[in-house]
C-alpha positions in Angstrom: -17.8 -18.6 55.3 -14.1 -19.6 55.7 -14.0 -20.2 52.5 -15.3 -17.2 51.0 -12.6 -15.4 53.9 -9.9 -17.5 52.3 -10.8 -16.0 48.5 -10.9 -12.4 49.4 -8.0 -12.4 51.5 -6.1 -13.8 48.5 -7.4 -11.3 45.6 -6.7 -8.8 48.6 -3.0 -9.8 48.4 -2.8 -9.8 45.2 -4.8 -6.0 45.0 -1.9 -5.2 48.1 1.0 -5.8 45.6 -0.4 -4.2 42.3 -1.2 -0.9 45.0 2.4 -1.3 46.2 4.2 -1.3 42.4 2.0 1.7 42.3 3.7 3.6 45.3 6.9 2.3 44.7 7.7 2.7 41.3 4.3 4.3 39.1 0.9 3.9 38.9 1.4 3.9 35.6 2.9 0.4 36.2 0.3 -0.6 38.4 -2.6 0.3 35.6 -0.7 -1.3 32.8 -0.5 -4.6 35.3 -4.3 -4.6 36.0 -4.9 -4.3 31.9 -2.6 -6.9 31.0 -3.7 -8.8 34.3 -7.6 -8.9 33.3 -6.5 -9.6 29.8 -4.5 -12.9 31.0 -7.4 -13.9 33.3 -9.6 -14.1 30.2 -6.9 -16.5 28.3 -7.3 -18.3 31.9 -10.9 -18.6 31.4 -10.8 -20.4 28.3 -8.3 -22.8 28.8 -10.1 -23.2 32.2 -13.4 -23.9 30.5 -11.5 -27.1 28.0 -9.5 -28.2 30.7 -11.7 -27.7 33.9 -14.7 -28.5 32.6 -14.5 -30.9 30.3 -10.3 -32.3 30.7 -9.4 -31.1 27.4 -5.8 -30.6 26.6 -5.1 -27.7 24.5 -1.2 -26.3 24.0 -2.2 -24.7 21.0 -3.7 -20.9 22.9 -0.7 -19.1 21.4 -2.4 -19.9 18.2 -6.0 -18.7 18.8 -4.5 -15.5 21.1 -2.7 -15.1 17.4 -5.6 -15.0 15.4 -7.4 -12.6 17.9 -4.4 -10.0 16.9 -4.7 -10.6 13.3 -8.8 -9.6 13.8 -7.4 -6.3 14.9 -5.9 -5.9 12.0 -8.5 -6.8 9.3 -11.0 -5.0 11.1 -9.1 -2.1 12.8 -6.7 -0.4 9.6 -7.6 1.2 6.9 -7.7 -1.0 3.5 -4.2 -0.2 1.5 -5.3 2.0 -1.1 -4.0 0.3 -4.6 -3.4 -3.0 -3.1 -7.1 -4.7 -3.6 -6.8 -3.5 -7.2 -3.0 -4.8 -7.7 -3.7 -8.1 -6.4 -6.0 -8.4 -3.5 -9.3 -9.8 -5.7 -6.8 -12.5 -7.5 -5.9 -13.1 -3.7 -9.2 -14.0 -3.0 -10.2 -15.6 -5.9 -6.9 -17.9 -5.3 -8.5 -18.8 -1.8 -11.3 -19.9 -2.8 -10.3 -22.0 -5.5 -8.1 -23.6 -2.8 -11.3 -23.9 -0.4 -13.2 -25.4 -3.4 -10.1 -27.5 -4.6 -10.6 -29.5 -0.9 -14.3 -29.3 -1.0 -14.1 -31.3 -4.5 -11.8 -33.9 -3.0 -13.9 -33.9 0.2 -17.1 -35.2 -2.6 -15.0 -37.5 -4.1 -13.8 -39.4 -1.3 -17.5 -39.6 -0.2 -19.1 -40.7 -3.4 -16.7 -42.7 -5.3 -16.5 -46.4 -4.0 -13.0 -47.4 -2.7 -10.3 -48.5 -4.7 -7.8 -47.2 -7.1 -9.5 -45.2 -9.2 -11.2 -43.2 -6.4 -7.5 -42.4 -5.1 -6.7 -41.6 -8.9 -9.0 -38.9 -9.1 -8.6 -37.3 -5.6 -4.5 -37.2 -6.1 -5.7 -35.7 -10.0 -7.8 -32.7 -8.2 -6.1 -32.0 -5.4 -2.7 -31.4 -7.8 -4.5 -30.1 -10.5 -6.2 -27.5 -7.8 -3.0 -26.8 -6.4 -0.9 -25.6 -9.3 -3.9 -23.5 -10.0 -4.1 -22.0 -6.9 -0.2 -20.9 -7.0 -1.1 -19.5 -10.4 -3.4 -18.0 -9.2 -1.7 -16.7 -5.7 2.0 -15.6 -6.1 1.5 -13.0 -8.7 -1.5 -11.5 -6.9 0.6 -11.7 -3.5 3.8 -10.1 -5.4 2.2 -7.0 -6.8 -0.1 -6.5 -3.4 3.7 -6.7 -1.4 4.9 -4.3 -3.9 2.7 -1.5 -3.0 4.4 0.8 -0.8 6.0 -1.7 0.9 7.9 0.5 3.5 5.1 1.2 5.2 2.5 -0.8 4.0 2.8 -3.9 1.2 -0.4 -6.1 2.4 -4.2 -5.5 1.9 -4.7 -3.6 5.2 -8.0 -4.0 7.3 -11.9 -2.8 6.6 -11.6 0.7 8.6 -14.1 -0.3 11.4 -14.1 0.5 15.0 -11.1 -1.3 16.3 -13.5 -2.7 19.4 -15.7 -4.9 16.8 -12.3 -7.1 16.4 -12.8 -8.5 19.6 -16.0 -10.5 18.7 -14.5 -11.3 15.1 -11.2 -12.6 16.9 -13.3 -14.7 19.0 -15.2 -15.9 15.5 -11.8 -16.5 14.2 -10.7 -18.9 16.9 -13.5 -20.9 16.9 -13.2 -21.7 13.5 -9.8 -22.5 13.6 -11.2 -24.8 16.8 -13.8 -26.4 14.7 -11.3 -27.7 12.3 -9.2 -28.9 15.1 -11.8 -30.5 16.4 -13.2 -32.3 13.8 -10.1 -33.8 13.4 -8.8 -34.6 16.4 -11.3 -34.6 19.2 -12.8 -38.4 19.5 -9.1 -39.3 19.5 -7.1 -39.7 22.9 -6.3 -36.6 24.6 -2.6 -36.5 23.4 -3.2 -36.5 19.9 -5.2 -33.3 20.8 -2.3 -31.7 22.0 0.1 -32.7 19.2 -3.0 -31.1 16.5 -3.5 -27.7 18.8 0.4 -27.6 19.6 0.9 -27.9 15.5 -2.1 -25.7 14.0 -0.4 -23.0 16.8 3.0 -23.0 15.0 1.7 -22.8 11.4 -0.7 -20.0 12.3 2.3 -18.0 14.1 3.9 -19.0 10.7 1.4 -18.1 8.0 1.1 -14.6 9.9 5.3 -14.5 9.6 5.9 -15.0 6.1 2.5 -13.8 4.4 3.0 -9.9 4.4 0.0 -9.1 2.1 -2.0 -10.7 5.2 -0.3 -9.4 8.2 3.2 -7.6 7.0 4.9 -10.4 8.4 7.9 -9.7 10.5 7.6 -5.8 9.4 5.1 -5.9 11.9 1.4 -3.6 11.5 1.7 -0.8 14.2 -0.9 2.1 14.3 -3.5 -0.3 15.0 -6.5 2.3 16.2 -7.9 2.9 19.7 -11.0 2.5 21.2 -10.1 5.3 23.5 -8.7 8.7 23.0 -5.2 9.7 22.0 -2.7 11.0 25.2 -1.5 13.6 22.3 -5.6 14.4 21.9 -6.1 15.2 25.5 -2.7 17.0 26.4 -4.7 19.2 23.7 -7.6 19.9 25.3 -7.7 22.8 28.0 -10.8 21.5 29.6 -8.5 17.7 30.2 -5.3 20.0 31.3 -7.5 22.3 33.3 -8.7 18.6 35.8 -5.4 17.5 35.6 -4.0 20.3 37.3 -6.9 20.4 39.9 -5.5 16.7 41.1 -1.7 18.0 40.9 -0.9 16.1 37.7 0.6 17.4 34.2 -0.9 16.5 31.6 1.4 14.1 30.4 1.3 11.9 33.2 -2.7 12.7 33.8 -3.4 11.8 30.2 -1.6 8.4 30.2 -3.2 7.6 33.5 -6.3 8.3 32.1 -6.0 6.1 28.9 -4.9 3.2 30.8 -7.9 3.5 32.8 -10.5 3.6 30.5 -8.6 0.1 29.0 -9.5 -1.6 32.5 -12.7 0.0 32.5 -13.3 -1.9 28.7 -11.1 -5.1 29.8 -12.9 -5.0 32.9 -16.5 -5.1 32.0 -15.3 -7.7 29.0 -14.2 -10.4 31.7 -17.1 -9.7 34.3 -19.6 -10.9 31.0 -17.4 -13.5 30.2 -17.3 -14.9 34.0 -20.5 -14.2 34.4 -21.1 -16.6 31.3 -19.3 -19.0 32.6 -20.5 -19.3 35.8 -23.7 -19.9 34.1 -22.6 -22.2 32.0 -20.9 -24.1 35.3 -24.0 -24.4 37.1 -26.3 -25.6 34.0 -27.2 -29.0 33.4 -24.6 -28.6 30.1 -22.1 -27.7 32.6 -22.9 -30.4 34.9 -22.7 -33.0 31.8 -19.5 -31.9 31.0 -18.0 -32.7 34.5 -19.3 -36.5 34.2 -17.9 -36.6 30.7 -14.6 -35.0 32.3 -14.6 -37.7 35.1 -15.5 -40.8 33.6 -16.2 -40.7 29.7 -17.3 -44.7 29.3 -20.2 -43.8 31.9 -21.3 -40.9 30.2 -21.4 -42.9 26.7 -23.6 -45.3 28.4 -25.8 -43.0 29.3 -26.2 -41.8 25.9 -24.5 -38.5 26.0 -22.3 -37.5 22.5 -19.4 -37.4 24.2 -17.4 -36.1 21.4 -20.0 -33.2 20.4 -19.8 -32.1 23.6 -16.0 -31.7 23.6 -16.7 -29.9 20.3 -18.3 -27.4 22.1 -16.1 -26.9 24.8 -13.1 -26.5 22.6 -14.5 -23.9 20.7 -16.0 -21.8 23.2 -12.5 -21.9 25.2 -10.7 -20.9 22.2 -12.9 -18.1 20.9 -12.5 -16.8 24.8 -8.5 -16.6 24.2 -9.6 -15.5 20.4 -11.4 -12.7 22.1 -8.4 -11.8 24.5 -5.9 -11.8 21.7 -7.8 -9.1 19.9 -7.8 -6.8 23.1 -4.4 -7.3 23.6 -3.2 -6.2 20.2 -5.6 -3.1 20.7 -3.9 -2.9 24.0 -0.6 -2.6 22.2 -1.9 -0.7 18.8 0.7 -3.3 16.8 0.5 -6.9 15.7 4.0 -8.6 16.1 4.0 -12.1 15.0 7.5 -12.7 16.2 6.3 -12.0 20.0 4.0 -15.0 20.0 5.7 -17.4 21.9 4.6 -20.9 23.3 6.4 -19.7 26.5 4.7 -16.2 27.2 0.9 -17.7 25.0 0.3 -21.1 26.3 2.4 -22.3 29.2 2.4 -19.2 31.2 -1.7 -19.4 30.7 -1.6 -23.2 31.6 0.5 -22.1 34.9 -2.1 -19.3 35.8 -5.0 -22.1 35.5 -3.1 -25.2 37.6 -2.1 -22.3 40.3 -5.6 -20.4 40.2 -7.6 -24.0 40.4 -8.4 -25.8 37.6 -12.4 -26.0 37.1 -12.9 -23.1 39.4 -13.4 -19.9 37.4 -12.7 -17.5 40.2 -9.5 -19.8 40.7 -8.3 -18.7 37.0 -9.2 -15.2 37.4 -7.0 -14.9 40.5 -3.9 -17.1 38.6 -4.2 -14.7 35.9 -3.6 -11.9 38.1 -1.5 -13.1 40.3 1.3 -14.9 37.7 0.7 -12.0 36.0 2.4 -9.4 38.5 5.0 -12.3 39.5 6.1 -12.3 35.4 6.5 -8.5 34.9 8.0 -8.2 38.8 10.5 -10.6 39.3 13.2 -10.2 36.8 13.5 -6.4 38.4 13.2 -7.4 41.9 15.4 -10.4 41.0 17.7 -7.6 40.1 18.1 -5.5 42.7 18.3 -8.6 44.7 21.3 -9.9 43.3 22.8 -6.2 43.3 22.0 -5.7 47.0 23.9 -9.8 47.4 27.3 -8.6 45.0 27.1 -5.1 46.5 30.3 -5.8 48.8 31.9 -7.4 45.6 34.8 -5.3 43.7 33.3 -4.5 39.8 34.7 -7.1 37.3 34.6 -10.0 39.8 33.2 -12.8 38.1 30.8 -13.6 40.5 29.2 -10.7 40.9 28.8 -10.2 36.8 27.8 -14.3 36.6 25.0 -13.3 39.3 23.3 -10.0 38.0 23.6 -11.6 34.5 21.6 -14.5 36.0 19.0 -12.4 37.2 17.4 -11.7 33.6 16.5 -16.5 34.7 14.8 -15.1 37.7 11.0 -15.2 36.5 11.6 -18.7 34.7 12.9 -19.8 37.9 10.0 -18.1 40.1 7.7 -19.4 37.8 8.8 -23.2 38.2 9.1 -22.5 42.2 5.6 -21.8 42.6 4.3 -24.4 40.4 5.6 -26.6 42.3 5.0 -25.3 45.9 1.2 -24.9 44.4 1.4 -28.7 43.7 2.9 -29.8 46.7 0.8 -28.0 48.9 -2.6 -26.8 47.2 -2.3 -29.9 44.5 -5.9 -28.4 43.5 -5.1 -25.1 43.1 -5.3 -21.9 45.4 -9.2 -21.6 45.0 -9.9 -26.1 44.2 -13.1 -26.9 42.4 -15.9 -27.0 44.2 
């Protein structure tokens, strides 16, 4: 019962302070918080399902989150019209010769016996393949970037409701987990790190540089909506008509009224997803994973495929943050591969887990909410801290610019401050495993 006291008193302070930021500055503010807040509790879910559940050590979530925006893309925006014809079918047809150039080499390794002539003729496809596929690839990428590229230059998406990329971005991360996995997993657990930590750079990479796949740093914006336009319902007289019958204009009411219906969607997506998992926590699978967590060599003798089992771990986690990439680039409406940080994508999801309670799924839930609000609230309140401090001080003086400058460090420095207090105090998190 204490327990359970304990739990609701700290989501209640953490539903307190999102209700404040509404008061005090708009409840715009305060919906945009919950949105992003449900979507960061998701990431927390999958990195709390690898790392709480079976101890696996994955820096690489900026990576997946990545791929889950690029889902919103192919699936969301219309196809380029002209660019499949220019190039985009010599695009594809490069990729697969590249898939099939691997595949061969893959064959060889396994059939040939070892020695020098097996290495002769994997080294002979793999080069051969590979000028092909550039043959292949850069004039089909030139003349697809060369189609309108102000506003477009790259193949564009499939035209589909923009909510399907959610699934697809989870679908997306789990294959990029599965090769991961089958490379690294079985290995220790810091060679795991090093794979996810390096696959995340050269997917933020790949989606930088390739603009017939993603625009690159020109960035896709216009991504569609699975809810209605504000410009739609300031339109409609029935929408303007309620508005005014709660005191609101319709500006204000509209963009209320979208952000809403996002943490109705996000919502109901993370109650499925924690409902999942608190399945999956209580099964006998979930069970398993917890002795394979806490002692691997015991679990081996007991016959359990250790390294399977991690398999499946790893890609379930990752398609979770897959998933929760997708809705935040719909959340946005624009892909911006430059804004995928390791900072912002993978430690600041690691801090929501260790804080939350690592292994506890209504642990991450809360971290993700509650290092949510600190990051978008304490560089402003660090702010107006430091300019209530230097208000006595005359303008110019060198201490009062050195400190208001130094406010923009505040949420790094909150950040690190809580971490730590978290460890010191609650070394098992806010809400420990059970």
């Amino acid at each position: 019962m204490n327990e359970t006291l304990k739990n609701t008193a700290l989501f209640a302070i953490v539903a307190l302070l999102i209700v404040l930021t509404g008061l005090a500055q708009s409840w715009n503010a305060a919906l945009l918080i919950i949105a992003m807040g449900l979507i960061s509790s998701i990431m927390a879910l999958g990195v709390n399902l690898q790392w709480g559940f079976a101890g696996l050590f994955n820096v690489g979530i900026m990576g997946f989150v990545a791929l889950g925006g690029l889902a919103a893309v192919l699936i969301g925006m219309q196809p380029t019209q002209g660019a499949w014809s220019a190039g985009g079918w010599g695009i594809l047809t490069a990729l697969l010769m590249g898939a099939a150039t691997i595949i061969l080499a893959v064959q060889v390794m396994k059939r040939m016996a070892k020695g020098w002539l097996r290495t002769l003729v994997v080294l002979v496809v793999l080069v051969a393949g590979f000028f092909i596929f550039r043959a292949l690839l850069d004039p089909s990428v030139s003349a697809v970037e060369a189609v309108n590229p102000a506003t477009t230059g790259y193949l564009g998406g499939l035209g589909l409701p923009v909510i399907i990329a959610w699934p697809v971005g989870g679908l997306f991360a789990a294959g990029a987990a599965w090769l991961i996995g089958k490379t690294a997993l079985g290995l220790r657990s810091d060679y795991l790190a090093i794979a996810t930590l390096g696959i995340a750079e050269i997917i933020i990479a790949v989606l930088k540089n390739e603009d017939w796949l993603s625009r690159g740093v020109k960035n896709v914006i216009g991504i569609p909506r699975p809810v209605p336009y504000e410009i739609d319902l300031q339109n409609n007289a029935g929408f303007v008509e309620q508005a005014a019958g709660f005191g609101l204009n319709p500006v204000e009411a509209s963009t209320l009224w979208v952000k809403f219906l996002y943490v109705c969607l996000f919502a109901v997506v993370l109650l499925v997803l924690m409902w999942l998992s608190q399945r999956a926590l209580n099964s006998p699978w979930g069970r398993m994973l917890r002795a394979i967590r806490d002692n691997e060599v015991a679990a081996e003798a007991m016959g359990k495929d250790v390294t399977a089992r991690h398999l499946q771990v790893f890609i379930l986690g990752s398609a979770i943050c897959g998933i929760a990439g997708a809705m935040m680039t719909t959340l946005d409406s624009q892909l911006t591969p430059g804004s995928y940080q390791p900072l912002r994508f993978t430690f600041l999801i690691w801090v929501m887990v260790i804080v939350g309670g690592s292994g506890n799924n209504l642990g991450a839930v809360l971290g993700g909410f509650l290092m949510w609000y600190l990051w978008v609230m304490v560089e402003p309140m660090g702010l107006w801290l430091m300019q209530l401090v230097t208000a006595g001080m005359s303008d110019g003086y060198w201490l009062k610019d050195h400190l208001i400058e130094s406010a923009a460090h505040m949420r790094l420095m909150t950040m690190g401050a809580v971490l730590l207090l978290v460890l010191r105090f609650s070394p098992r998190g806010l809400i420990p495993e059970k």
